[in-house]
C-alpha positions as CSV (number, residue, x, y, z in Angstrom):
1,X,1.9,6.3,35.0
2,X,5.0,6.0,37.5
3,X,7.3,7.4,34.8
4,X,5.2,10.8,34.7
5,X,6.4,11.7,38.2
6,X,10.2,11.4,37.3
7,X,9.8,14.3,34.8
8,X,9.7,17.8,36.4
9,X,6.4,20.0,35.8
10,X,4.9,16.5,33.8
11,X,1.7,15.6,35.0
12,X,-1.5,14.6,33.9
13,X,-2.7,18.4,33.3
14,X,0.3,19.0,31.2
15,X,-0.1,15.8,28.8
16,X,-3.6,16.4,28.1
17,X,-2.7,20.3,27.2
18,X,0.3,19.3,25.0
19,X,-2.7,16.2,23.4
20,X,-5.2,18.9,23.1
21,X,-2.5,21.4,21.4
22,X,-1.5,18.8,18.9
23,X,-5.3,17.4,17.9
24,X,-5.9,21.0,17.3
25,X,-2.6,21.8,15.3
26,X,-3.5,18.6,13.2
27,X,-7.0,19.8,12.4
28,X,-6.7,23.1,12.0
29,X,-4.0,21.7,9.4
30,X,-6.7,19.3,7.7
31,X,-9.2,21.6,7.6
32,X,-6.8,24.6,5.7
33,X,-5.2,21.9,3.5
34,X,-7.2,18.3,3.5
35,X,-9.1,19.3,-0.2
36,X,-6.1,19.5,-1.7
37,X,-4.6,16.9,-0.1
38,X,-7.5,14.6,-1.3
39,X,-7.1,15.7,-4.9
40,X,-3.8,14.6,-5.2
41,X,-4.9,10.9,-4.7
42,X,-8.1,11.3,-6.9
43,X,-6.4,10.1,-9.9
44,X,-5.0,6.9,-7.4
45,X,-8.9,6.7,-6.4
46,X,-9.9,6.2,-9.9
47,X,-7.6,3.7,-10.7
48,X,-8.2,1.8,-7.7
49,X,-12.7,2.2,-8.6
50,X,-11.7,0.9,-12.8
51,X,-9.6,-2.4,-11.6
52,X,-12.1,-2.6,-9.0
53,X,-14.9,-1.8,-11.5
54,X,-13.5,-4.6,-13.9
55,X,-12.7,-7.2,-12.0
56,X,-16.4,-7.5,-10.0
57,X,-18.3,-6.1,-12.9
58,X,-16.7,-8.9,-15.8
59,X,-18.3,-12.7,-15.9
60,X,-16.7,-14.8,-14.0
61,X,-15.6,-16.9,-17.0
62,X,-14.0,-14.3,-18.3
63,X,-11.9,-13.2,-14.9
64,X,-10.8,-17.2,-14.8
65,X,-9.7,-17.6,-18.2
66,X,-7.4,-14.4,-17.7
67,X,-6.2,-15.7,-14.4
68,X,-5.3,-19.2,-16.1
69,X,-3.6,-17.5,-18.8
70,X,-1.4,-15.5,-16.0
71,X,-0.8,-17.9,-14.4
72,X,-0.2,-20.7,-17.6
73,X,2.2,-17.7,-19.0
74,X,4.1,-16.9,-15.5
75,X,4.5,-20.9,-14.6
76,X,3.7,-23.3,-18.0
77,X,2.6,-25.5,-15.3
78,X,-0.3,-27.5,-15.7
79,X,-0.3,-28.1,-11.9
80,X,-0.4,-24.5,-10.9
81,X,-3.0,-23.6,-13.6
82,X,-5.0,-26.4,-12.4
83,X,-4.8,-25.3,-8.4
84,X,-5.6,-22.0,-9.6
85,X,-8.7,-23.5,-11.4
86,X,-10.3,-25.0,-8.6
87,X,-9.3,-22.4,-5.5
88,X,-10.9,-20.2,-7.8
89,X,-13.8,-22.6,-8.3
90,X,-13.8,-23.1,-4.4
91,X,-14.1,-18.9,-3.9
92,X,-17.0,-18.9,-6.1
93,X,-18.4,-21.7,-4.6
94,X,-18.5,-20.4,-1.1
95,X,-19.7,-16.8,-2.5
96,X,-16.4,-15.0,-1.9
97,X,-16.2,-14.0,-5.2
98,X,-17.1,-10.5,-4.9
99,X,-14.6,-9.7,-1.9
100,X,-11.8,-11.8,-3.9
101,X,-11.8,-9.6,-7.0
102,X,-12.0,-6.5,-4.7
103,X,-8.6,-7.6,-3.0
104,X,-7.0,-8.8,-6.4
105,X,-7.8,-5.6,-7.9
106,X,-6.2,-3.6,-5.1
107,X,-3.2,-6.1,-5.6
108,X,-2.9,-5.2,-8.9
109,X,-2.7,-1.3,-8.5
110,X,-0.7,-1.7,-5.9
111,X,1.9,-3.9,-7.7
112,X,1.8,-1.5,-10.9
113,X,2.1,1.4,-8.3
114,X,5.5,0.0,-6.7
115,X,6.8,-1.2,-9.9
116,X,5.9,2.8,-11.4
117,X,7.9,3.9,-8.4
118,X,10.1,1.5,-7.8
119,X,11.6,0.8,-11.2
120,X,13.1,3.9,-11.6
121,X,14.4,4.9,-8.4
122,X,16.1,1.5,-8.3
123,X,17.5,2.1,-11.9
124,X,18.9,5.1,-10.2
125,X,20.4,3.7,-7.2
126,X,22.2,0.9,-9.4
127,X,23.6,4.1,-11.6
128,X,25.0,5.6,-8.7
129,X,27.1,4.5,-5.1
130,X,25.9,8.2,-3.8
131,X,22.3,7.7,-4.3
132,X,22.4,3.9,-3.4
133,X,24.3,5.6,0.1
134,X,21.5,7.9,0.4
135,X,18.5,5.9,-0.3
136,X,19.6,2.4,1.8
137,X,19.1,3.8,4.9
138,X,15.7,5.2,4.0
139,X,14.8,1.8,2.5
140,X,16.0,0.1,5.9
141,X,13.7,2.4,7.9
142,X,10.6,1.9,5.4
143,X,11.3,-1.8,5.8
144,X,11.8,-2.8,9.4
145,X,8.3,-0.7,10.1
146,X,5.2,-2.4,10.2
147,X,2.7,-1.5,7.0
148,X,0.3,0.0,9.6
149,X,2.8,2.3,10.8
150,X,2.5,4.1,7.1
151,X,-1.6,3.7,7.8
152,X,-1.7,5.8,10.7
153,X,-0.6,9.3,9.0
154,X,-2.3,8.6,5.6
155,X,-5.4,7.9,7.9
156,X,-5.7,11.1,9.6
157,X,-5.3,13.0,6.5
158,X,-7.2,11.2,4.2
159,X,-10.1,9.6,6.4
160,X,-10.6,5.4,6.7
161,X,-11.1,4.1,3.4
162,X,-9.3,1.9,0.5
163,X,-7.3,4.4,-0.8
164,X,-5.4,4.9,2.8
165,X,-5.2,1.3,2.6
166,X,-3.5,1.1,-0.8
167,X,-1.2,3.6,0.0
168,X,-0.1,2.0,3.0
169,X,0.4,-0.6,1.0
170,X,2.6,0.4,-1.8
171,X,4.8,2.5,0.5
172,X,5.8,-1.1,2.2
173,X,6.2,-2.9,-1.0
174,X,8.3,-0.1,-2.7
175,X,11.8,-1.4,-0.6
176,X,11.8,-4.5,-1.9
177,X,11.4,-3.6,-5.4
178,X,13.6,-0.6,-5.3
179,X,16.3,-3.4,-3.4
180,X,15.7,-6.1,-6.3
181,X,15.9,-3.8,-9.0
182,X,19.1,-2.4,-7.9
183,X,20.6,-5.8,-7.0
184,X,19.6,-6.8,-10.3
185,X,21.2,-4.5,-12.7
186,X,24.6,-4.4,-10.4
């Protein structure tokens, strides 16, 4: 609180006033435009719910067949197909299950999110030196932040929930594949 003194006319009447001023500006702001602001991520919401809705709703059989086949496909290693066989086993045997799927599933849209956004805007970049000029320094910014940096805002507009979550998400992963996919066509 020692710094507060060093300012002229900042004291503890004034910072509460300019806090008080800025909660107010931020709802008033939510309450004229936080509707529409939700509907633009119902169509993420749904998504998220049907991946949700399939991987906790589908026997488990089936969910660890199609995870063995990923993962047989991605590796053709016997090894990694079988130390996906029993963590898998191990999850359902301490009754994870449920919150596994739940966290794959919001893997998943989040990794077809960033490769939706990503792809293309890194496709771009490797097109062009002026957008690759433009965008680095945005990517550098998005990628020295921590993800709950990109949770804070999301949260006060949209509320605490999965969807905040997810979005926080994808905005961290998006540098990377932006990055690769540019690196990768150059």
């Amino acid at each position: 609180m020692e710094w507060l003194y060093k300012f002229p006319n900042m004291n503890d009447g004034a910072l509460r006033d300019l806090k008080k001023a800025i909660d107010d500006g931020f709802r008033a702001f939510t309450r004229a435009y936080g509707d529409s602001i939700e509907g633009l991520f119902s169509p993420l919401q749904h998504f998220l719910l049907a991946a949700d809705r399939f991987m906790t709703q589908t026997p488990w059989p089936v969910i660890l067949l199609i995870i063995l086949a990923i993962a047989w496909f991605a590796s053709r290693s016997l090894k990694i197909v079988l130390g996906c066989l029993v963590t898998l086993m191990l999850i359902g045997y301490f009754d994870m299950w449920t919150d596994t799927m739940r966290t794959v599933a919001m893997i998943f849209v989040c990794t077809v999110l960033s490769i939706v956004i990503g792809l293309p805007i890194g496709i771009l970049m490797s097109r062009s030196d002026r957008v690759q000029r433009a965008i680095n320094p945005i990517l550098d910014v998005m990628q020295t932040m921590p993800s709950f940096v990109y949770l804070i805002p999301v949260v006060m507009l949209l509320g605490i929930g999965r969807v905040p979550g997810l979005i926080a998400v994808v905005i961290y992963a998006i540098p990377p594949m932006i990055r690769l996919t540019d690196l990768g066509i150059r």
